[in-house]
PASEBA-1860 file (N, C-alpha, C; in nm, 3 decimals):
! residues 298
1> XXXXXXXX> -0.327/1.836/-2.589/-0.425/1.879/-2.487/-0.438/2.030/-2.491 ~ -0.578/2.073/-2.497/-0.588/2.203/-2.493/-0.489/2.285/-2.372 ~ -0.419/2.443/-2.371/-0.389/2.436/-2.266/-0.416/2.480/-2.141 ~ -0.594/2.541/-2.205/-0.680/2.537/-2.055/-0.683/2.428/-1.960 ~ -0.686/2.325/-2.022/-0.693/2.209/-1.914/-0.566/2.157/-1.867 ~ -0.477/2.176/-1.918/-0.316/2.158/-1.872/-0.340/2.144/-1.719 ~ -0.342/2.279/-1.678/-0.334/2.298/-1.496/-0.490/2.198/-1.424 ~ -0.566/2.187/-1.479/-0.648/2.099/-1.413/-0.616/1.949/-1.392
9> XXXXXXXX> -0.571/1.903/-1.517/-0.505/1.762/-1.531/-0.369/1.777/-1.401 ~ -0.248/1.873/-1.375/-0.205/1.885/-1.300/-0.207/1.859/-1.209 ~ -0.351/1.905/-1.168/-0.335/1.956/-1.049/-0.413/1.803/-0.979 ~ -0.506/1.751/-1.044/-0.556/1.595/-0.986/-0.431/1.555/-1.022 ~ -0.341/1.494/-1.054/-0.215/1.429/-1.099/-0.155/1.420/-0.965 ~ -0.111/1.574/-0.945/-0.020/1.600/-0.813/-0.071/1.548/-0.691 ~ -0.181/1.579/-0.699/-0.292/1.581/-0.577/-0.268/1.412/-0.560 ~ -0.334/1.324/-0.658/-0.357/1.142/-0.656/-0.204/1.111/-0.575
17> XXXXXXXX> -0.111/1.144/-0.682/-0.012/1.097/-0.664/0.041/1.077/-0.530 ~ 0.015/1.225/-0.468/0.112/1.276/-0.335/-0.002/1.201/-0.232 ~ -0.165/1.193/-0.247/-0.196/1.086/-0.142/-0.124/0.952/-0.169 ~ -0.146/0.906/-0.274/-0.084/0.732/-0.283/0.039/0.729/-0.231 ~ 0.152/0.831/-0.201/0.279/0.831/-0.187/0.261/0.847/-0.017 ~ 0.180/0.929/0.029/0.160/0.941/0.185/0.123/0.804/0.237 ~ -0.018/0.734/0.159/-0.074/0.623/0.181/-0.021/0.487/0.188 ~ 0.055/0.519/0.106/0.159/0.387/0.046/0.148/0.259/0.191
25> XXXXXXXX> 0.149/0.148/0.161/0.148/0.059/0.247/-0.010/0.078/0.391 ~ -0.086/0.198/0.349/-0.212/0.166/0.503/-0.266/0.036/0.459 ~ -0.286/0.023/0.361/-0.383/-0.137/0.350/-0.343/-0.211/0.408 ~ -0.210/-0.274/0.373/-0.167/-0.354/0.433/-0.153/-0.368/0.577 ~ -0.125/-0.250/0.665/-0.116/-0.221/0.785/-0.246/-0.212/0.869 ~ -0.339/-0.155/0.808/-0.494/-0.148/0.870/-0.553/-0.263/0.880 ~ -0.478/-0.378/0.821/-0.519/-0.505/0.891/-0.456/-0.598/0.962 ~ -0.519/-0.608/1.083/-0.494/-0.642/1.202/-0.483/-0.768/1.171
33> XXXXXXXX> -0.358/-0.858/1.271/-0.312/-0.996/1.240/-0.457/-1.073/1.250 ~ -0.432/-1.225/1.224/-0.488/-1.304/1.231/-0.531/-1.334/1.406 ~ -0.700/-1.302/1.429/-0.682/-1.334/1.606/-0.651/-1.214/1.627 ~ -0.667/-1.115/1.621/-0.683/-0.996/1.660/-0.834/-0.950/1.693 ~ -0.813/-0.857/1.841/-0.945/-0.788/1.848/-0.949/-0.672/1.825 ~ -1.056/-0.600/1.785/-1.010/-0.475/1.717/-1.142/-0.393/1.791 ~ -1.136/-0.268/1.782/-1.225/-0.162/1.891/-1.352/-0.210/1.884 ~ -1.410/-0.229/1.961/-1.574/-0.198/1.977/-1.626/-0.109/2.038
41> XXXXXXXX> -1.740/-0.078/2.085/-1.806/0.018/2.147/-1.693/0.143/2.238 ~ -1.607/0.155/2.113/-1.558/0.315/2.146/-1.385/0.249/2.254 ~ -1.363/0.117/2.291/-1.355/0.073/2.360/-1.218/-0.025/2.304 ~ -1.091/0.031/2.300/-1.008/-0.049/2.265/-0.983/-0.210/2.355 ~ -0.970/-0.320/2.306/-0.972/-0.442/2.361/-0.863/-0.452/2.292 ~ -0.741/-0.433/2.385/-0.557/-0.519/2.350/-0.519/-0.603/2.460 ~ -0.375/-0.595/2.416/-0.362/-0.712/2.479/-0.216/-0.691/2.573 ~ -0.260/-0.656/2.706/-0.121/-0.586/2.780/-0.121/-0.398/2.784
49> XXXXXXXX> -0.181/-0.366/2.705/-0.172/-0.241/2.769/-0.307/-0.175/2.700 ~ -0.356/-0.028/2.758/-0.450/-0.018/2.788/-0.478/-0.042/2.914 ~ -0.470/-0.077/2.992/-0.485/-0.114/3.093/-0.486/-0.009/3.230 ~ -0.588/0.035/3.236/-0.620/0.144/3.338/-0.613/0.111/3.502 ~ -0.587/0.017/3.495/-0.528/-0.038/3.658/-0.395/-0.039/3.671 ~ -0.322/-0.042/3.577/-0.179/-0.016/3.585/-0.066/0.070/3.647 ~ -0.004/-0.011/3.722/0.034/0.098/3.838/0.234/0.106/3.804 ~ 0.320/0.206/3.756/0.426/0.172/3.748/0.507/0.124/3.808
57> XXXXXXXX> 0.627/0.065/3.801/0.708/0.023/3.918/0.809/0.098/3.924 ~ 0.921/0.078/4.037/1.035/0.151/4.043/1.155/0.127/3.946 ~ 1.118/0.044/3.830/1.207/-0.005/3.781/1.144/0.062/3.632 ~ 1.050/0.104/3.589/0.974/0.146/3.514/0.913/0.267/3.578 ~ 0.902/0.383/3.597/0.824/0.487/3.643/0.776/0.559/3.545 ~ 0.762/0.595/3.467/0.710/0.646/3.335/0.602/0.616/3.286 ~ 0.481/0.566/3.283/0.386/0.537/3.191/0.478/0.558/3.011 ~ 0.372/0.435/2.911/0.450/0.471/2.781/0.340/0.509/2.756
65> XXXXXXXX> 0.323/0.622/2.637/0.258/0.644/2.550/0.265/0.660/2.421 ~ 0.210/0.567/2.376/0.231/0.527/2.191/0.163/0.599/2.098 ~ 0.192/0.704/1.997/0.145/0.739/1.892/0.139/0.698/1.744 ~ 0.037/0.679/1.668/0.064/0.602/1.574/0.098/0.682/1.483 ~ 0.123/0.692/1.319/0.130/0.780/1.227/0.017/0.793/1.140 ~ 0.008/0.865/1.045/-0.069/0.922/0.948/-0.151/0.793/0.914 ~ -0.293/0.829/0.884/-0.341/0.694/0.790/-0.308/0.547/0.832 ~ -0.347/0.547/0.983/-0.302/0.457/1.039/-0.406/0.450/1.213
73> XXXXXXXX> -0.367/0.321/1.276/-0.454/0.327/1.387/-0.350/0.270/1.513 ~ -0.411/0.301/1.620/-0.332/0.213/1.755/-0.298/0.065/1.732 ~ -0.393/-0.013/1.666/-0.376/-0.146/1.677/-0.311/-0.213/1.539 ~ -0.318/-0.124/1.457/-0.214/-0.226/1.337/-0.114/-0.131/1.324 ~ -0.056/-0.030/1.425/0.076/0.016/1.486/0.164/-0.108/1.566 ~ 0.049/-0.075/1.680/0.147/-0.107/1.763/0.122/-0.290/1.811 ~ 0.083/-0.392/1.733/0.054/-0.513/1.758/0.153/-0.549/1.828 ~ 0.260/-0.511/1.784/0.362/-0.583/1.825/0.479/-0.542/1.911
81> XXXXXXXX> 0.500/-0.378/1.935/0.593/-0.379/2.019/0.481/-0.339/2.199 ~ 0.353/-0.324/2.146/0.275/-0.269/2.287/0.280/-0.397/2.358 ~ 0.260/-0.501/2.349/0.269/-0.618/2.393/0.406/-0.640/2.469 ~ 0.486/-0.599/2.411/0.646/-0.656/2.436/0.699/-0.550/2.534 ~ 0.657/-0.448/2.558/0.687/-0.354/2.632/0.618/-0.373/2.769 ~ 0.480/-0.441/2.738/0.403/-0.458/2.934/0.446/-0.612/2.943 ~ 0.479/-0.640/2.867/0.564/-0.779/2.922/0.686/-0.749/2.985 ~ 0.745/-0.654/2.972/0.858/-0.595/3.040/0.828/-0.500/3.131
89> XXXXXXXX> 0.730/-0.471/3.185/0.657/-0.440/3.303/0.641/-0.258/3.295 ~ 0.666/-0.262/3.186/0.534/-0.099/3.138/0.419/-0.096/3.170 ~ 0.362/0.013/3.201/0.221/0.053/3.145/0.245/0.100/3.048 ~ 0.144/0.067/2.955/0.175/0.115/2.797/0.002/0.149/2.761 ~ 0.044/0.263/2.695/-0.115/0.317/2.678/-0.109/0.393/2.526 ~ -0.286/0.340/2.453/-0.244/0.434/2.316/-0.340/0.512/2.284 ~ -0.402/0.550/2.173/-0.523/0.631/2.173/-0.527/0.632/1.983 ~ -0.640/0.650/1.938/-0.613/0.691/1.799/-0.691/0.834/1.814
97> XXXXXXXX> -0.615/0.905/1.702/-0.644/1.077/1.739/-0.643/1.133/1.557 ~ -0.657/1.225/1.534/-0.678/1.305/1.431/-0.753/1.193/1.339 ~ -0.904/1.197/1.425/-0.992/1.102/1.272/-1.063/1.184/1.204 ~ -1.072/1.139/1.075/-1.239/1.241/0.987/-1.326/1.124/0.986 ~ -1.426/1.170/0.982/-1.560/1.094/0.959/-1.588/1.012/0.859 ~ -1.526/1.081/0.742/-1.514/1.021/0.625/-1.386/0.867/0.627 ~ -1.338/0.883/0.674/-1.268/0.745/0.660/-1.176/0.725/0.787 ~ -1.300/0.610/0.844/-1.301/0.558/0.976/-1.154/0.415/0.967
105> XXXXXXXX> -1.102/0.414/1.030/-0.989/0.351/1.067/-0.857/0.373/1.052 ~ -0.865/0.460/0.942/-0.739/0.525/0.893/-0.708/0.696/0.961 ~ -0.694/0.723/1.086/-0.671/0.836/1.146/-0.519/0.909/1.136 ~ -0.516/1.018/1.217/-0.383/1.031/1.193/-0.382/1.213/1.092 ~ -0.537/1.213/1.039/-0.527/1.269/0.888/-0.644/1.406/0.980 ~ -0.609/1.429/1.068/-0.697/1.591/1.114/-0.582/1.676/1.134 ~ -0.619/1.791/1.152/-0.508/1.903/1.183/-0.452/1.853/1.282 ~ -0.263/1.899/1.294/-0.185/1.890/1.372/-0.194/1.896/1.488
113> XXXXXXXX> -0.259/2.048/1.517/-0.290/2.120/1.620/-0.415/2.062/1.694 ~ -0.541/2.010/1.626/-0.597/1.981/1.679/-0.562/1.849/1.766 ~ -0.507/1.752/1.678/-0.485/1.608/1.746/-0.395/1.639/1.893 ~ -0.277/1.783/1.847/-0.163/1.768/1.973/-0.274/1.836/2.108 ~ -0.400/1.856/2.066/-0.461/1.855/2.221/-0.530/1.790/2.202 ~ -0.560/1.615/2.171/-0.587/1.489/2.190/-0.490/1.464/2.279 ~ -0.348/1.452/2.197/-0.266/1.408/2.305/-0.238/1.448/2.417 ~ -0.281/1.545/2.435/-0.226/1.669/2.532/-0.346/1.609/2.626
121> XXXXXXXX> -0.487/1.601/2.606/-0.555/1.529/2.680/-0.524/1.395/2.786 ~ -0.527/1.316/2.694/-0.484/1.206/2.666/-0.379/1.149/2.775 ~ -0.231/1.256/2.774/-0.135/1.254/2.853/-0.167/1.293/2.986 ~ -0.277/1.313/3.003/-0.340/1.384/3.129/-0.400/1.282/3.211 ~ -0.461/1.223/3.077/-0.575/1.080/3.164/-0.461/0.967/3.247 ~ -0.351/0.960/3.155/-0.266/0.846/3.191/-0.190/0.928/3.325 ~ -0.168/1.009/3.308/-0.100/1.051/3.412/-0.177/1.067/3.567 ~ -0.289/1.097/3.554/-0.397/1.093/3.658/-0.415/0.936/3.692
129> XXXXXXXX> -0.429/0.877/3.588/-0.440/0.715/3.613/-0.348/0.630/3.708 ~ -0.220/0.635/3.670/-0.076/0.597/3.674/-0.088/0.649/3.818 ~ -0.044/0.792/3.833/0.002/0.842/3.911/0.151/0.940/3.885 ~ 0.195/0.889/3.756/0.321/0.891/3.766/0.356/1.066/3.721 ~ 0.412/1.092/3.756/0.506/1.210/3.670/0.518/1.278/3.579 ~ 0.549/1.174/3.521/0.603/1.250/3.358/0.556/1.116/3.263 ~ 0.541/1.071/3.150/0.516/0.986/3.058/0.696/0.996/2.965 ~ 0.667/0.861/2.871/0.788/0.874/2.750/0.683/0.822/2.677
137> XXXXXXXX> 0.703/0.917/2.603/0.661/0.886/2.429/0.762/0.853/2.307 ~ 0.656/0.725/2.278/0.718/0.644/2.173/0.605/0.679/2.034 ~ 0.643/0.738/1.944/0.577/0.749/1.830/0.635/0.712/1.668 ~ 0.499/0.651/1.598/0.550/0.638/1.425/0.560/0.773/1.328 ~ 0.637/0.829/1.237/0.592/0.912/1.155/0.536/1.031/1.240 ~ 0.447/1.099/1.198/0.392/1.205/1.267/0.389/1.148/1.431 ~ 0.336/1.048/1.438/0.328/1.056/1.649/0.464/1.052/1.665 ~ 0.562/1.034/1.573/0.726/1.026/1.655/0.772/1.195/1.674
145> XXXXXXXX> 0.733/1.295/1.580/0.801/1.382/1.518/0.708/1.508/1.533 ~ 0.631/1.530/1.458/0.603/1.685/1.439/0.474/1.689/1.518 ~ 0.361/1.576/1.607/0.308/1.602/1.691/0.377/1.608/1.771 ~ 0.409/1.544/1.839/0.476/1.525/2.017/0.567/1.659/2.028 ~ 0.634/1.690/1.949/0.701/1.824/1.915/0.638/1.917/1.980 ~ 0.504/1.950/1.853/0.424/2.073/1.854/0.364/2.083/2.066 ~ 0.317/1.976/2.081/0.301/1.932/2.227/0.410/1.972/2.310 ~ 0.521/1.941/2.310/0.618/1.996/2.410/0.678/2.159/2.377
153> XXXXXXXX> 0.679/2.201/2.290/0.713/2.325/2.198/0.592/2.402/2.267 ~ 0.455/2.388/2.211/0.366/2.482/2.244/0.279/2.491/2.297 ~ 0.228/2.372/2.413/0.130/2.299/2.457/0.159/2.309/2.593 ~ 0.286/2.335/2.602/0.343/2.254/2.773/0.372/2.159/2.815 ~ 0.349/2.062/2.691/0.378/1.910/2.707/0.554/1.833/2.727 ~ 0.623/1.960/2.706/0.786/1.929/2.835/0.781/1.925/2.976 ~ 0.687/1.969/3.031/0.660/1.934/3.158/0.624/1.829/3.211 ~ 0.559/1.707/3.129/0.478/1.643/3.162/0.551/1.490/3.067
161> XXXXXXXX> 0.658/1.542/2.990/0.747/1.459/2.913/0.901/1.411/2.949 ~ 0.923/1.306/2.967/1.093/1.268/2.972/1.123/1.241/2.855 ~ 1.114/1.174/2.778/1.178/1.091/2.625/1.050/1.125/2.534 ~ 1.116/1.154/2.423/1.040/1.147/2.292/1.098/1.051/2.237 ~ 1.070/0.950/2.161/1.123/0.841/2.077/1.072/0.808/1.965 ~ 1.120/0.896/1.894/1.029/0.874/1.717/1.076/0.767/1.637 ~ 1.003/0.703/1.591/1.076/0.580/1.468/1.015/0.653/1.373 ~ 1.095/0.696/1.282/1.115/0.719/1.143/1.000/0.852/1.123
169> XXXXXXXX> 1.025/0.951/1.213/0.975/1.092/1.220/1.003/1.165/1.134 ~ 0.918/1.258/1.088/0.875/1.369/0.982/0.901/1.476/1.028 ~ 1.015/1.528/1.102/1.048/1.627/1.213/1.041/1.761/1.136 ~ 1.090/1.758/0.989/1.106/1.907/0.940/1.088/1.886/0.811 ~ 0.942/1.814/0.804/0.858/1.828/0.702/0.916/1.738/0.605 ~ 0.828/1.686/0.523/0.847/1.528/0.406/0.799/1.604/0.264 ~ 0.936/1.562/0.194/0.917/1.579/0.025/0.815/1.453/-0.030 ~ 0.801/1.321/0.042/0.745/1.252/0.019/0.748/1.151/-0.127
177> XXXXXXXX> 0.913/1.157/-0.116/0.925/1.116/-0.228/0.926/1.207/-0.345 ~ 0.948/1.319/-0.329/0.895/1.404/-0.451/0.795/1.433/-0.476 ~ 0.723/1.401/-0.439/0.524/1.429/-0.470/0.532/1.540/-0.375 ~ 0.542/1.538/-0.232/0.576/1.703/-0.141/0.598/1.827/-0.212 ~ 0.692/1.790/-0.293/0.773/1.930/-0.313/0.705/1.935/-0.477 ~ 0.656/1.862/-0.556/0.558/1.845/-0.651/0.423/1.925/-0.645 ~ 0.362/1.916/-0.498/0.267/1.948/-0.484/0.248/2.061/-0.470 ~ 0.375/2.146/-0.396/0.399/2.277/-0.377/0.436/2.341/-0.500
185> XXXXXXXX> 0.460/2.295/-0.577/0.465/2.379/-0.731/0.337/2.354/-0.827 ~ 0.244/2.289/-0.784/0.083/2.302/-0.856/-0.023/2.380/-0.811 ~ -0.035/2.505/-0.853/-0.099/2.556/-0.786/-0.250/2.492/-0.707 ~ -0.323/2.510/-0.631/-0.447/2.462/-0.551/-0.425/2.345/-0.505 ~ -0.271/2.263/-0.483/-0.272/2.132/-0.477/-0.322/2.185/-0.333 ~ -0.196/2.255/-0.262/-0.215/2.281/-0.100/-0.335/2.289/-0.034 ~ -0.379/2.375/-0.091/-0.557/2.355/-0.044/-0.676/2.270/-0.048 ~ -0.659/2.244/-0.189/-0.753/2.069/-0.144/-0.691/1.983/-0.063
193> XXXXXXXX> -0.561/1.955/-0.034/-0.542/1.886/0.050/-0.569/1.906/0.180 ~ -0.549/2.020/0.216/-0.582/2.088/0.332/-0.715/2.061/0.390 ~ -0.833/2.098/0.246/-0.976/2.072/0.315/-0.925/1.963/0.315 ~ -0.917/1.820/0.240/-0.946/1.682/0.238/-0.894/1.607/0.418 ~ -0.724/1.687/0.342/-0.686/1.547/0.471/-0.551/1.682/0.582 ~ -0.593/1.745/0.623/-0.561/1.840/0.673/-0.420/1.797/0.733 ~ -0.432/1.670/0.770/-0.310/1.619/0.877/-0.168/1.576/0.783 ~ -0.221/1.583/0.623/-0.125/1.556/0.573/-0.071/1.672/0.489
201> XXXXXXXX> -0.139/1.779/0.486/-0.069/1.879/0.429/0.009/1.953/0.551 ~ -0.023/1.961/0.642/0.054/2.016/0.771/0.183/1.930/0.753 ~ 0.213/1.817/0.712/0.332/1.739/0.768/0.433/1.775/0.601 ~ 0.367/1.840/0.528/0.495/1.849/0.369/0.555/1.961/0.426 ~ 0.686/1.945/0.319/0.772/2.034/0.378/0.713/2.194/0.323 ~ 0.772/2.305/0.432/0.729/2.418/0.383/0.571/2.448/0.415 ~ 0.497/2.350/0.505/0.340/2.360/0.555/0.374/2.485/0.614 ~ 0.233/2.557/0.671/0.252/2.679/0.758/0.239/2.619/0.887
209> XXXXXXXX> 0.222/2.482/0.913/0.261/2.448/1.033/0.413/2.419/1.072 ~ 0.478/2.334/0.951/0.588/2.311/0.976/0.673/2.431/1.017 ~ 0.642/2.561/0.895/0.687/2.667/0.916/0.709/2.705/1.095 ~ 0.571/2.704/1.165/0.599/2.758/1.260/0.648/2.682/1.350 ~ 0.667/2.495/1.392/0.690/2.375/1.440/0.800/2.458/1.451 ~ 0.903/2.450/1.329/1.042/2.467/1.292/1.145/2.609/1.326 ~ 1.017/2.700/1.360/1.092/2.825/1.392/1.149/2.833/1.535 ~ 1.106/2.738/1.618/1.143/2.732/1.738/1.298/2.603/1.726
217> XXXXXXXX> 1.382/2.590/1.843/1.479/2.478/1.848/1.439/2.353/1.830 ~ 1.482/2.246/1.746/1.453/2.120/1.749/1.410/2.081/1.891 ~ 1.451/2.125/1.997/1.451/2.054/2.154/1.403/2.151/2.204 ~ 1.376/2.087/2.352/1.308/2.184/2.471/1.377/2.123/2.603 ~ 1.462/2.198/2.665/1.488/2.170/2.790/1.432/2.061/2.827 ~ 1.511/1.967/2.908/1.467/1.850/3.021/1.416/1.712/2.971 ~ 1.374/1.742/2.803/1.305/1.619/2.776/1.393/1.550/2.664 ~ 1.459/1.419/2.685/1.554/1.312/2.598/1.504/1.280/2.462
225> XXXXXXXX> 1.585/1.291/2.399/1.493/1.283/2.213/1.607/1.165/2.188 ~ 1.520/1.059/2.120/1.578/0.952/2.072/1.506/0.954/1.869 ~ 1.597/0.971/1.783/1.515/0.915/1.637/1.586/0.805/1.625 ~ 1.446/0.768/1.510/1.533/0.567/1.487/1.451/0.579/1.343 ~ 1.573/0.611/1.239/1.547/0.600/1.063/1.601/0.502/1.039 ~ 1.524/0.511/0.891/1.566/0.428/0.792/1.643/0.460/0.693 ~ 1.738/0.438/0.591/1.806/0.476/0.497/1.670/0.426/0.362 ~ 1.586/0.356/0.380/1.498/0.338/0.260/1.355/0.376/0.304
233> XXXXXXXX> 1.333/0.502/0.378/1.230/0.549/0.395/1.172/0.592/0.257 ~ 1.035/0.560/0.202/1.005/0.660/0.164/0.879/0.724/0.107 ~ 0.833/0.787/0.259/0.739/0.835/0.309/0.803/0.987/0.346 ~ 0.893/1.006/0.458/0.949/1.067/0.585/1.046/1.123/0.530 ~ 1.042/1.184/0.393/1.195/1.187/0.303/1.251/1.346/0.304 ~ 1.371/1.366/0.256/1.510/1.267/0.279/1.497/1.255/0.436 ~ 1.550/1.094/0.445/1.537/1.054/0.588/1.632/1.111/0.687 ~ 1.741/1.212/0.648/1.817/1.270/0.733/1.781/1.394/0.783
241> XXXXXXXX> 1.689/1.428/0.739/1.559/1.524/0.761/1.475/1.482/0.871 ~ 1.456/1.372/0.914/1.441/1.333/1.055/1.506/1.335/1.144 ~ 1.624/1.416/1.199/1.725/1.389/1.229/1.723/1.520/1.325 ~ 1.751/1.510/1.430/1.718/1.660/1.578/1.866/1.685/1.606 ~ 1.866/1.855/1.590/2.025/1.856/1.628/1.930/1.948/1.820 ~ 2.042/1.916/1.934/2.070/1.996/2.012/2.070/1.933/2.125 ~ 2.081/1.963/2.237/2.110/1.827/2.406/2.006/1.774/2.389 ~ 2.050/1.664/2.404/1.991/1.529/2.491/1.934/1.421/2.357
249> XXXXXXXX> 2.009/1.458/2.262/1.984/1.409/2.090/2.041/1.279/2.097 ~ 1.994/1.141/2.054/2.051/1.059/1.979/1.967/1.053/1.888 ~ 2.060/1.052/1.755/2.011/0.994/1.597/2.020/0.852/1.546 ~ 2.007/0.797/1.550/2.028/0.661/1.509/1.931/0.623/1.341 ~ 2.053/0.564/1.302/1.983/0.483/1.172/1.999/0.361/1.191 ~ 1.895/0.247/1.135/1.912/0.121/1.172/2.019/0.069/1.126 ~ 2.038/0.095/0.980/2.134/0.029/0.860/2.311/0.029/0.979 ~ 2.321/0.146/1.037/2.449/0.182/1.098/2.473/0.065/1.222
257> XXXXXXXX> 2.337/-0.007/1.270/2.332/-0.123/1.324/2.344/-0.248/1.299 ~ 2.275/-0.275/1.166/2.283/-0.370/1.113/2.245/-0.360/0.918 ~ 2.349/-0.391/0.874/2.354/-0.373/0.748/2.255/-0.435/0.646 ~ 2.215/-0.569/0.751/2.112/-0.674/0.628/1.924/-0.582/0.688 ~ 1.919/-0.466/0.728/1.818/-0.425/0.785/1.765/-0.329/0.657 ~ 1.692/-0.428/0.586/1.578/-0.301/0.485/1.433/-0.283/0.513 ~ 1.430/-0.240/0.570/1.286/-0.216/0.672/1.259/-0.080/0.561 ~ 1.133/-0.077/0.546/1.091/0.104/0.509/1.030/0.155/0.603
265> XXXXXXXX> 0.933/0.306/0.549/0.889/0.373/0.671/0.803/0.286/0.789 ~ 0.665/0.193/0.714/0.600/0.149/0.797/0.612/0.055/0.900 ~ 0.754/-0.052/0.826/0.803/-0.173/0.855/0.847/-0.131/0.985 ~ 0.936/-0.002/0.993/1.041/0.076/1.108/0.944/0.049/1.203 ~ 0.838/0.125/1.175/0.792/0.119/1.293/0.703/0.016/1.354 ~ 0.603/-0.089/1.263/0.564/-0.199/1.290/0.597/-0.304/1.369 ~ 0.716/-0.353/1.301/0.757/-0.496/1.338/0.943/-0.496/1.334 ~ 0.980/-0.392/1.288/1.153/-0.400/1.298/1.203/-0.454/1.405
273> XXXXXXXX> 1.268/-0.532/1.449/1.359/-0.575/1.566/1.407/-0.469/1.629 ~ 1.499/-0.451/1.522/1.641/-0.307/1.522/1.579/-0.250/1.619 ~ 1.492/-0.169/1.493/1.444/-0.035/1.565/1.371/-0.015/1.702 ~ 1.305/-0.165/1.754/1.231/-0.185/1.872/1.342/-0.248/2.009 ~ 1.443/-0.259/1.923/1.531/-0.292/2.054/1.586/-0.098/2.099 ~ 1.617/-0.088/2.007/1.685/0.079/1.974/1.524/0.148/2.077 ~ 1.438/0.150/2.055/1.379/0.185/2.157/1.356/0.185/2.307 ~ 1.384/0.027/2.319/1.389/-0.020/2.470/1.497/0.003/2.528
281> XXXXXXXX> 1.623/0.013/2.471/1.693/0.072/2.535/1.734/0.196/2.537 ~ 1.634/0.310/2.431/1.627/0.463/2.494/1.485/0.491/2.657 ~ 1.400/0.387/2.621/1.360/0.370/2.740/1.438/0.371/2.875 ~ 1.528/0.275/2.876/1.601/0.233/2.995/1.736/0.225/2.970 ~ 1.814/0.354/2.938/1.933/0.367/2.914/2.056/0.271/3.020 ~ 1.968/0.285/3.127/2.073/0.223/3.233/2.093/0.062/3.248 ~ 2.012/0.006/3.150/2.027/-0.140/3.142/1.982/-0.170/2.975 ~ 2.054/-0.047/2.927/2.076/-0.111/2.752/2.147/-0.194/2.699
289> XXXXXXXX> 2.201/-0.256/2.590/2.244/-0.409/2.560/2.254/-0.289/2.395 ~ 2.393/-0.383/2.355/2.387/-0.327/2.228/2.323/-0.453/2.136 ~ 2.289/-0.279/2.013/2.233/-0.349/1.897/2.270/-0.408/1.772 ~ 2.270/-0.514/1.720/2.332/-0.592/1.645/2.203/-0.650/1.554 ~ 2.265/-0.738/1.422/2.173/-0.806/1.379/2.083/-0.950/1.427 ~ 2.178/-0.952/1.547/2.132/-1.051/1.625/2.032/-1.028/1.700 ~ 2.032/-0.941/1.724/1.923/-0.828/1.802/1.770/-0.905/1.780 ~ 1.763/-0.912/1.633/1.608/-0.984/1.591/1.588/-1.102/1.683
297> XX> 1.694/-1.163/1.715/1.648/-1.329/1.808/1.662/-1.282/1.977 ~ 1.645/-1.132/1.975/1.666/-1.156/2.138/1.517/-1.140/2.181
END
């Protein structure tokens, strides 16, 4: 190969690669079970939450609010634990945030900054709604980790937060398998990605967002941080890189729960047992139940 074209071949190489490695598994996930209703007129139709009449109880005071991750939507997130949570007498509320125009269902993929005042919105409506206080946020990937962060870090959104609860969060930036840190050694990768899918170059390691996410303490006064990894993430990589040191920290890996648990990034947060019991009881510390492999049949 001539070696003018060397760095061009590169640089699409790096570029393909490191989306398919971010992307990995949306297909499968962007479709909604069998008997599913899916948005219409602007207008999410679920099933248990959403629900703008929802009033908390004393046994629940929190409104939840669910974030989904990258290249991904509210409803082939959260099918399955949003349901299971207002059956347990939540309000549970979600939103899809950082969309481009260009490719409608798969959100997640706008600037950081912009989406964390979606949420920042967002957390406003429910809270006006509710009545309540403060919200806990439960998020996948980016909604577990480096949004809700940037929100309580620089937004003000510790005021208005008790629990962060990330499943399988991108807290201090994703090699992505190697394609991350790939991409950062080709020259112009960073920037086409940037125009393309903005939300995913902010989340590699070494972004100038992460940069600044990261210059502040993992934590912020007053608000409970729960992570819930995987040992076979790999999206969110190295998965101990999700991992928050400072008060009010639990780290949890599933595997340390249950050994027959090979869930990856999307699975964690989809449909895992583990990881959705490991949630409900950072929800409601005061009537937690330990987690086991048995856990799946409770």
């Amino acid at each position: 190969m001539p070696a003018h074209k060397r760095p061009t071949r590169a640089l699409a190489c790096a570029a393909s690669a490191l989306a398919l490695t971010m992307t990995a598994g949306a297909a499968s996930a962007s479709a909604a079970p069998a008997g599913a209703k899916t948005e219409k007129a602007g207008k999410a139709v679920t099933s248990g939450w959403n629900n703008w009449s929802c009033k908390p109880s004393a046994a629940h005071p929190n409104p939840v609010v669910l974030l989904h991750g990258t290249w991904a939507n509210q409803w082939d997130t959260w099918f399955f634990l949003a349901p299971t949570l207002a059956k347990k007498g939540y309000c549970v509320y979600s939103l899809d945030y950082g969309k481009l125009p260009y490719m409608p269902g798969f959100n997640g993929q706008g600037p950081l900054v912009k989406s964390a005042g979606e949420v920042s919105a967002f957390v406003d409506k429910v809270l006006k709604s509710t009545g309540g206080k403060k919200v806990d946020i439960v998020g996948h990937s980016q909604g577990g980790g480096p949004l809700p962060r940037y929100y309580l870090n620089f937004m003000n959104g510790a005021a208005k937060v008790d629990k962060l609860i990330g499943l399988a969060p991108d807290n201090h930036g994703s090699t992505a398998s190697g394609f991350g840190t790939l991409a950062r050694m080709v020259p112009g990768v960073g920037k086409v990605l940037s125009l393309a899918v903005p939300g995913v170059e902010d989340q590699i390691v070494g972004s100038a967002f992460m940069k600044k996410l990261n210059s502040r303490p993992d934590t912020v006064p007053g608000v409970k941080y729960t992570v819930i990894s995987t040992k076979y993430d790999e999206m969110a990589t190295p998965y101990k890189s999700q991992q928050l040191s400072g008060k009010n920290v639990r780290n949890v890996v599933v595997q340390d729960l249950c050994k027959l648990d090979f869930s990856e990034h999307n699975m964690l947060g989809m449909v895992d047992k583990i990881a959705h019991h490991e949630v409900t009881n950072a929800l409601d510390p005061a009537h937690a139940t330990p987690t086991t492999c048995a856990s799946v049949f409770s």
